[in-house]
C-alpha positions as CSV (number, residue, x, y, z in Angstrom):
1,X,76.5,94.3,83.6
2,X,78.5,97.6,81.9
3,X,79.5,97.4,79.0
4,X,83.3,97.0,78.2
5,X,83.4,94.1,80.5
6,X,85.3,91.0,79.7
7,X,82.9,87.8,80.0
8,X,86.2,86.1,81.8
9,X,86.4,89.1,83.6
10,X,83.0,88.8,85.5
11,X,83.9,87.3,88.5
12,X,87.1,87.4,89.4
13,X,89.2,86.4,92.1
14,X,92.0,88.5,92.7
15,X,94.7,87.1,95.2
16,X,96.7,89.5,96.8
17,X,93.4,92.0,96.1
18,X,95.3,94.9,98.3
19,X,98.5,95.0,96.5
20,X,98.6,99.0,94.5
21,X,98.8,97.3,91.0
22,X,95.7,94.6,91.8
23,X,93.5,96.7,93.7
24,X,93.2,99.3,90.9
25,X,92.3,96.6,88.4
26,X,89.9,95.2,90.9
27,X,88.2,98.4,91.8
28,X,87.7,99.4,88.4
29,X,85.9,95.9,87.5
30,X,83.4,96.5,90.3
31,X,82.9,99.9,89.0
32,X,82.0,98.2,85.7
33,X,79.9,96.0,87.1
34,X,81.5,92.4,88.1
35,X,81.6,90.3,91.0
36,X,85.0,90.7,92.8
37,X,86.5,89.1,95.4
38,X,89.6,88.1,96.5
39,X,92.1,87.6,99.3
40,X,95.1,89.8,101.0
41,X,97.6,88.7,103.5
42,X,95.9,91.7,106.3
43,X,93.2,94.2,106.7
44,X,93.8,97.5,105.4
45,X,92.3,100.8,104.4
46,X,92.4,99.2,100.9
47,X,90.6,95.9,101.4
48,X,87.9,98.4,103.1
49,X,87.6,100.6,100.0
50,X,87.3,97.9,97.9
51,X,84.4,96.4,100.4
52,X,82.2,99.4,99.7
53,X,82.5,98.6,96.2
54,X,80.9,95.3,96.8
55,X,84.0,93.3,96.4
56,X,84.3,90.1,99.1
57,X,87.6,90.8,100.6
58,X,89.4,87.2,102.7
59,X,92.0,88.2,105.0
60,X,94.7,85.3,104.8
61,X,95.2,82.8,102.5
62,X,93.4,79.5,101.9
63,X,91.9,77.6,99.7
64,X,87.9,77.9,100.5
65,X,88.4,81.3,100.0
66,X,88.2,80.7,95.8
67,X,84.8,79.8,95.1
68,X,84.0,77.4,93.0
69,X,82.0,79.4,90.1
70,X,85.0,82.2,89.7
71,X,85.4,82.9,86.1
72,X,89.2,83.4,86.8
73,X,91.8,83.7,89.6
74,X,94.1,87.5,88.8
75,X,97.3,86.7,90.6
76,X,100.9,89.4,90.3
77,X,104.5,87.9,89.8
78,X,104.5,88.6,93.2
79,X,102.2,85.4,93.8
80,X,104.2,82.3,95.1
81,X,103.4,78.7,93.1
82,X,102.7,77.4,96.3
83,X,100.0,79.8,97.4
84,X,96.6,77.7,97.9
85,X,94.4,79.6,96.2
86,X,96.6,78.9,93.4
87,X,96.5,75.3,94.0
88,X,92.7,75.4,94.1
89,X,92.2,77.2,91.0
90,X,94.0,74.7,89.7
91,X,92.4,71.4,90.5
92,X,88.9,73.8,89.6
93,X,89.8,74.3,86.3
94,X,89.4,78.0,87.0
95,X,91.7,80.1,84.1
96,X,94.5,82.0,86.0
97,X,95.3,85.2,84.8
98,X,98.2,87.8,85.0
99,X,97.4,91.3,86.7
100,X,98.8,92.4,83.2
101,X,96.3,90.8,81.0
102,X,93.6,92.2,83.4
103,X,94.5,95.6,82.7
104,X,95.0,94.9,79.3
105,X,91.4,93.8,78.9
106,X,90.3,96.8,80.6
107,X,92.2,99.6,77.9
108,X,90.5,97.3,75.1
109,X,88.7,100.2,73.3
110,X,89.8,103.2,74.7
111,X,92.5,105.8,73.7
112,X,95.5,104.7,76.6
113,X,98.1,106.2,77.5
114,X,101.0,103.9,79.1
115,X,103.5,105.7,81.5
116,X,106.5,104.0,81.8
117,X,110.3,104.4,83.1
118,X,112.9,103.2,85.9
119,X,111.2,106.1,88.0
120,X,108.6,108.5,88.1
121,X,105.6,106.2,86.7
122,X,103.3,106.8,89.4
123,X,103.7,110.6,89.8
124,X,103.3,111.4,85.8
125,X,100.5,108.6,85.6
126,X,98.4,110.5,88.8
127,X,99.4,114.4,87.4
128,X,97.1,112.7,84.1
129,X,94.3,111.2,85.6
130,X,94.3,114.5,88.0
131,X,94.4,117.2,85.2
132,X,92.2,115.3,82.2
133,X,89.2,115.0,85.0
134,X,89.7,118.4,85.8
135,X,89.5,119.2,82.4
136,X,86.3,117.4,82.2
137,X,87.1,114.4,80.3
138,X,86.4,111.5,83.0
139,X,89.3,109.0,82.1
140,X,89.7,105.6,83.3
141,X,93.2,105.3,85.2
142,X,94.8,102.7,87.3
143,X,97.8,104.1,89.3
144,X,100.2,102.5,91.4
145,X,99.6,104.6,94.5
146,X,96.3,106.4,96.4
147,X,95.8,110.2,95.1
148,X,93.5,111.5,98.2
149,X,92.1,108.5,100.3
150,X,92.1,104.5,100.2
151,X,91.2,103.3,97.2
152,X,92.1,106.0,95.2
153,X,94.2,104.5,92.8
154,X,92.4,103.5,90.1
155,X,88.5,104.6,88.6
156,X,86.2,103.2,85.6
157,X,85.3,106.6,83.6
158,X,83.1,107.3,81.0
159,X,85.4,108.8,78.6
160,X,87.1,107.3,75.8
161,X,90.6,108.2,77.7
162,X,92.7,105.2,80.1
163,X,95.9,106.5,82.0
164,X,97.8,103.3,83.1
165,X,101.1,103.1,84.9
166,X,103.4,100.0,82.8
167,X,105.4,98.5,85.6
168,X,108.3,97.5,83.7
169,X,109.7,95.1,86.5
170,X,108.3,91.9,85.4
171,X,108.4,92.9,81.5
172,X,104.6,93.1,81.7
173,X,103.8,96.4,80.0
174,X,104.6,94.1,77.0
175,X,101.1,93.3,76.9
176,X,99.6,97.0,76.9
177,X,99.1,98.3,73.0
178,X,98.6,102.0,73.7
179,X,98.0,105.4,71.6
180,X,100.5,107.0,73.8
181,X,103.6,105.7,75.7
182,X,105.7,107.3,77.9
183,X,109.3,106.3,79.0
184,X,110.3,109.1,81.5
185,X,113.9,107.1,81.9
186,X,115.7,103.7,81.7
187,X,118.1,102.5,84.2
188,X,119.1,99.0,85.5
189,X,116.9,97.9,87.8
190,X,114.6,94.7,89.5
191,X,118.1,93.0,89.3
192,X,116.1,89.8,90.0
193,X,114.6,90.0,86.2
194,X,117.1,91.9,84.0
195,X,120.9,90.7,84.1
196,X,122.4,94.1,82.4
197,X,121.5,97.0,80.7
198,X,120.7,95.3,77.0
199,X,117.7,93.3,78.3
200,X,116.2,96.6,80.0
201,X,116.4,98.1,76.7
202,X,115.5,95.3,74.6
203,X,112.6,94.9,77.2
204,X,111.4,98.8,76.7
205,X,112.3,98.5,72.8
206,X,109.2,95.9,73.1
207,X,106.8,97.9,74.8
208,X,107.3,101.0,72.3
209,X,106.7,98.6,69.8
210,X,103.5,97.7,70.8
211,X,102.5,101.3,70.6
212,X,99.8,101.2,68.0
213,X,100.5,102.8,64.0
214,X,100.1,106.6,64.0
215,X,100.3,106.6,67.9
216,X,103.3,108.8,69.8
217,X,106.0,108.3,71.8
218,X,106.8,110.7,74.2
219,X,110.4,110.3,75.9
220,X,112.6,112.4,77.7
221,X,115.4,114.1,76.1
222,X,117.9,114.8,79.1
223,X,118.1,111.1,80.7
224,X,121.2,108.9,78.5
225,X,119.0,105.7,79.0
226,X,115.9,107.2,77.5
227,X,118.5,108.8,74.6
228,X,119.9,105.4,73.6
229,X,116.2,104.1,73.6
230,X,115.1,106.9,71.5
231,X,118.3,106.0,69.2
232,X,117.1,102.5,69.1
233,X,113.7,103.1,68.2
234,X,113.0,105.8,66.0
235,X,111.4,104.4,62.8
236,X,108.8,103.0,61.7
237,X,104.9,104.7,61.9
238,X,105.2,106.0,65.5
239,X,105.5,109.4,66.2
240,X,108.8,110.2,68.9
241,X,108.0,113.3,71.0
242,X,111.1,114.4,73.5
243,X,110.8,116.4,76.2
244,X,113.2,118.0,78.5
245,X,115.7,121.0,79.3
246,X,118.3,119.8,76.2
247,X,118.3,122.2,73.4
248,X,117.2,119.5,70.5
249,X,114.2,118.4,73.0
250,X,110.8,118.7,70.5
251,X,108.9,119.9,74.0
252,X,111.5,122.5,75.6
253,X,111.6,123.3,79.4
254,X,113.4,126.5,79.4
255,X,113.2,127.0,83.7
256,X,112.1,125.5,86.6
257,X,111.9,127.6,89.1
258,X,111.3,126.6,92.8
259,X,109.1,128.4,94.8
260,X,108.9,126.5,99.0
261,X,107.3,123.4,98.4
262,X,106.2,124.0,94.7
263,X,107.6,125.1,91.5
264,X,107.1,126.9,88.1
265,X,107.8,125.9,85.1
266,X,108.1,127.1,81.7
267,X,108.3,125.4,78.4
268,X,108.1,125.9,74.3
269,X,105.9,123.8,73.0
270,X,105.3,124.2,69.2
271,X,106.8,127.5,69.3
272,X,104.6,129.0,72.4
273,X,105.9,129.7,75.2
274,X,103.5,127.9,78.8
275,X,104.1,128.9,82.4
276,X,102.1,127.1,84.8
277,X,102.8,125.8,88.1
278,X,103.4,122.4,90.1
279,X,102.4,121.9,93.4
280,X,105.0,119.3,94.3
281,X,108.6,120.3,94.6
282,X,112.1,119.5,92.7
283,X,113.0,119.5,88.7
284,X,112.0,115.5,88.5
285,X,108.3,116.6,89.4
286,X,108.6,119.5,86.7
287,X,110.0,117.1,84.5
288,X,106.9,114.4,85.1
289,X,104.4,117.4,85.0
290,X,106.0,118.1,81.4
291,X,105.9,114.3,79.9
292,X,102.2,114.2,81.4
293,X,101.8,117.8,79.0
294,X,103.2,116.3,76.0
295,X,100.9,113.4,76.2
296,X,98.1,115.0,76.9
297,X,98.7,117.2,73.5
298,X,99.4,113.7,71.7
299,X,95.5,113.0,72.3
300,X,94.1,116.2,70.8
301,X,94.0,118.2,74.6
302,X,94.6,121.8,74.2
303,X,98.1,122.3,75.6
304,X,97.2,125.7,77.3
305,X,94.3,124.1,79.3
306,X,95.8,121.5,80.1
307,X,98.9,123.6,81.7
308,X,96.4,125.0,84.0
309,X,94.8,121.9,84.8
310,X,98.2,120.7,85.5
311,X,98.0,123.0,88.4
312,X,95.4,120.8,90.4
313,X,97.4,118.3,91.2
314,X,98.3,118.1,94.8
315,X,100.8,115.0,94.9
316,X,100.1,111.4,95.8
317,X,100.5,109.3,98.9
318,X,104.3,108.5,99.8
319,X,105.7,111.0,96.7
320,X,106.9,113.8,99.1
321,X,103.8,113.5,101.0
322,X,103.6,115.8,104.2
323,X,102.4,113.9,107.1
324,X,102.7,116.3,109.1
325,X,104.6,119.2,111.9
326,X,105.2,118.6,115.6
327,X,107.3,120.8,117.8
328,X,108.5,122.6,114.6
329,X,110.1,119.6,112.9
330,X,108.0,118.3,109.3
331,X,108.0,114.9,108.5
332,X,107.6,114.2,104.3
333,X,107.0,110.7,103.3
334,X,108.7,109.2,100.1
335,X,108.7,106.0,98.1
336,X,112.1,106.6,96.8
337,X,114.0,103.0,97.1
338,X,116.4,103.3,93.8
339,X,119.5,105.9,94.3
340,X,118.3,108.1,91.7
341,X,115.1,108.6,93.3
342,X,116.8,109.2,96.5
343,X,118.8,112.0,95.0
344,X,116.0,113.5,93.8
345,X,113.8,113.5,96.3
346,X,116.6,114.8,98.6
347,X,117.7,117.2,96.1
348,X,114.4,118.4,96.0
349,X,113.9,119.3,99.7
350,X,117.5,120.6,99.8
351,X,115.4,123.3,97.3
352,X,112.9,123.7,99.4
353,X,114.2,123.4,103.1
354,X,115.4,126.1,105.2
355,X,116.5,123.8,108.2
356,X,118.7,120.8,108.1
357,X,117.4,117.5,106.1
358,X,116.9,113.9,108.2
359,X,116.4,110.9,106.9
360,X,114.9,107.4,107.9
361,X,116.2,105.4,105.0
362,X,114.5,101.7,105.2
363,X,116.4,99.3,102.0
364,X,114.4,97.5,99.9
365,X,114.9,93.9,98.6
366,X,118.2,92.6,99.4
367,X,118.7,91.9,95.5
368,X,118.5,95.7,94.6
369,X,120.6,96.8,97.9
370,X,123.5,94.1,97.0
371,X,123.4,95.7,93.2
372,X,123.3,99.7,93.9
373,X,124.3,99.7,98.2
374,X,126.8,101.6,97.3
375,X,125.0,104.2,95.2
376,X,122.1,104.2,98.0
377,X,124.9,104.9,100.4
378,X,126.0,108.2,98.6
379,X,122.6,109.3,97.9
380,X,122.4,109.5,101.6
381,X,125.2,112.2,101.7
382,X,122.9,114.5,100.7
383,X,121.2,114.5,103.9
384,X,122.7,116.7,106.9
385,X,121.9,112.8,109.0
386,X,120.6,109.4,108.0
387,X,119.0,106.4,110.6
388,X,119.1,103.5,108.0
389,X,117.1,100.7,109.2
390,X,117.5,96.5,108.0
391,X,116.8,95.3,104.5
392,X,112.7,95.1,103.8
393,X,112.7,91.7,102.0
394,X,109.3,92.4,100.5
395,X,109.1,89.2,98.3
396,X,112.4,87.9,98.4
397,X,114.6,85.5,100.7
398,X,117.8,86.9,102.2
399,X,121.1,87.0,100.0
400,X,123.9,86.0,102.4
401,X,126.4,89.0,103.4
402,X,124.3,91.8,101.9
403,X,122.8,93.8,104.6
404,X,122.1,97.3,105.4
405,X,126.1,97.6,106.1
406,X,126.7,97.8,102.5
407,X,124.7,101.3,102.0
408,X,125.9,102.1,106.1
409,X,129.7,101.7,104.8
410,X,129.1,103.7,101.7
411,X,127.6,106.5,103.1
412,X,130.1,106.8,105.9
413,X,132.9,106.7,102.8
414,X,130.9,109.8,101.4
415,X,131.0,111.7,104.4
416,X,127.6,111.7,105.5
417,X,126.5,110.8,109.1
418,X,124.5,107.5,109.4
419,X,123.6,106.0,112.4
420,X,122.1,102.0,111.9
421,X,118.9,101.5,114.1
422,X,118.0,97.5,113.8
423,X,114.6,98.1,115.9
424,X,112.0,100.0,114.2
425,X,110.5,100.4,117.4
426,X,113.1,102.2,118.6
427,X,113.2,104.9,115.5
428,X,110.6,107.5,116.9
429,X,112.8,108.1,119.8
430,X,116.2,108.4,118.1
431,X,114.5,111.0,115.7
432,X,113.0,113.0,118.1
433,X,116.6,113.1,119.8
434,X,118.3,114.1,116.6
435,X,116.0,116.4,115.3
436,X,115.3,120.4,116.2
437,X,113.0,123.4,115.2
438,X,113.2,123.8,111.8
439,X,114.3,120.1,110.5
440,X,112.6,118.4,108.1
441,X,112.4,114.5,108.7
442,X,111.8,112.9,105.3
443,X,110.4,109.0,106.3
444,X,112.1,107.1,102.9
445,X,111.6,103.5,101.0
446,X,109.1,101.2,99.1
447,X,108.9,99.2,102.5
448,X,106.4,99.9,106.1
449,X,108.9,102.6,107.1
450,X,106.1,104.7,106.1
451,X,104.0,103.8,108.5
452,X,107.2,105.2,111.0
453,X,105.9,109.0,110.2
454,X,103.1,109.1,112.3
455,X,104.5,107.6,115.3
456,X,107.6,110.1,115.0
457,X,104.9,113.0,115.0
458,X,103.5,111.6,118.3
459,X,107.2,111.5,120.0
460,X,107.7,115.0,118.6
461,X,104.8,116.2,120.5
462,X,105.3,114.0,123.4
């Protein structure tokens, strides 16, 4: 068995094994050596990866699938009481364990870095892992999205480094104790958990407390959330590191220039000047690329190697991710589900465009579209046309009267022209009706409406 790994840890079962946050964990335990298996709801690229790892991969749940010698059962806030593997574990005696813990019993050891914030976790978390193995240093990392290929997401390394995205939804980067944290921003969101404002700050005062003595804070120095938090938290034996485009920031961007699809940017770091590039587009990419930068520096890397090494990173699926042309029109694949990542995202190909901007919006959860509708609906104004599609439920039950109307009405009230398509199957054809030579189709939500960019390539071409 490799070393590092947790007795409990040794054969796990993981339900919901395909999940972004749960297959990382699980892929990096076969890497170091245990007996994974687990169950997922349906086949995917993922469950495949993790098969060639040796993992056992159920499809459905039930509860033969948990054998009987499992050393634990890894189960997400995402897991249902009712689920029968659950149930099984239970009546076993089997230990049931959050996907947080798991991770957290993985960084045991090494030098981590924790990237956290409202947005932009994946992104900065993926521009580390990228540049640091570039650099030759073979981290550890488990990201919440694929860099190249199935599977992608997450990989045992042999040096002393972990990268780990801190999903702040469920307050369980709480139980990370890192060298380096990052907050790239803090906004109300995952209305389901956090009432108001004071417990999302209370909740990321706790996970910068956990940082461990003589380790570094690196937060950004433009965003008011991340300035109150910074207000909040300075003292004490951690070191606070800002970054951004204000004047006061301890890590300054002085431009960001775009350049098509990509960008350059140049900052002062400890009174030198760095220009290197990003190959992703918009200031909120520059921005990430320059957190990732500042914690690098935190763990002893050479700031001017890693700015090059910054270079080599060539995005991550569903962050502005090209899926490709037909009949002249691009379709670009994003994640963005929150209004501020919606205005990036759109602001960022409104940079880099040179026709007009569509989007297939898909809402996600009906708690988050009944709390910020109206936001989603005038991030939408930024596109020249929007198709907005139902509410993806994901994990939750419907709210009665919040709909897709609320973000349809709000976006009409900003001027911008939406049109409401109820059938996804009927979305490739409405697209391919709107759009002309020279558009750019941009495929956007946490939902399937990504899997909608493929299928509007093939009407394009049709």
């Amino acid at each position: 068995m490799a070393a590092g790994l947790p007795t409990a840890m040794d054969r796990p079962h993981f339900i919901g094994i395909g999940g972004a946050g749960m297959s990382g964990i699980a892929k990096i335990l076969a890497q170091r050596g245990a007996k994974v298996a687990g169950s997922d709801a349906k086949e995917s690229a993922t469950a495949e990866a993790l098969r060639a790892l040796g993992a056992t991969v159920h499809i459905g749940h039930a509860a033969d699938h948990l054998a009987s010698d499992a050393s634990c059962v890894v189960v997400s806030s995402a897991i249902r009481a009712d689920n029968p593997e659950l149930a099984r574990a239970a009546e076993l005696g089997i230990p049931v364990v959050h996907r947080s813990d798991a991770l957290a019993s993985l960084m045991h050891g090494l030098r981590a870095i924790a990237v956290a914030g409202t947005h932009g976790k994946t992104t900065t978390t993926s521009m580390l892992a990228v540049s640091l193995s570039e650099l030759g240093l073979a981290p550890s990392y488990a990201i919440g999205g694929d860099l190249d290929a199935p599977g992608s997401n997450a990989l045992h390394g042999e040096g002393e480094i972990f990268v780990a995205e801190a999903d702040e939804s469920d307050r369980s980067f709480h139980k990370y104790a890192p060298e380096v944290a990052i907050v790239l921003n803090v906004e109300l969101d995952h209305h389901a958990n956090y009432a108001s404002m004071d417990e999302i700050y209370e909740s990321f005062e706790t996970f910068v407390d956990k940082i461990v003595p003589g380790g570094t804070l690196v937060i950004a120095a433009d965003h008011e959330g991340a300035r109150e938090l910074t207000r909040r938290v300075r003292a004490g034996d951690v070191r606070v590191v800002t970054y951004g485009e204000s004047a006061d920031a301890d890590v300054r961007i002085l431009s960001v220039t775009a350049q098509g699809l990509k960008s350059e940017v140049k900052v002062l770091l400890d009174g030198v000047e760095l220009t290197f590039g990003v190959s992703v587009p918009g200031r909120h990419y520059a921005h990430n690329a320059v957190a990732a930068l500042a914690a690098g520096v935190a763990l002893g890397v050479p700031a001017a190697e890693l700015a090059v090494s910054l270079g080599a990173y060539t995005g991550v699926k569903r962050r502005l991710q090209l899926k490709g042309e037909a009949a002249g029109v691009q379709v670009i694949d994003s994640y963005a589900h929150h209004p501020t990542e919606m205005t990036a995202d759109l602001e960022a190909m409104r940079a880099g465009a040179s026709g007009r901007i569509l989007v297939v919006f898909q809402p996600h959860l009906f708690s988050r579209t009944q709390e910020l509708g109206k936001e989603m609906g005038q991030a939408l104004s930024l596109a020249d046309a929007s198709v907005v599609l139902d509410i993806y439920p994901a994990r939750e039950d419907p709210i009665p009267g919040v709909t897709s109307e609320l973000i349809i009405e709000a976006a009409r009230a900003a001027g911008a022209d939406v049109t409401p398509v109820h059938d996804r199957a009927d979305i490739p054809a409405v697209v391919a009706g709107m759009a002309e030579r020279g558009d750019l189709v941009l495929t956007m939500g946490a939902g399937d409406v990504t899997d909608l960019g493929p299928r509007i390539l093939d009407r394009l071409s049709a």
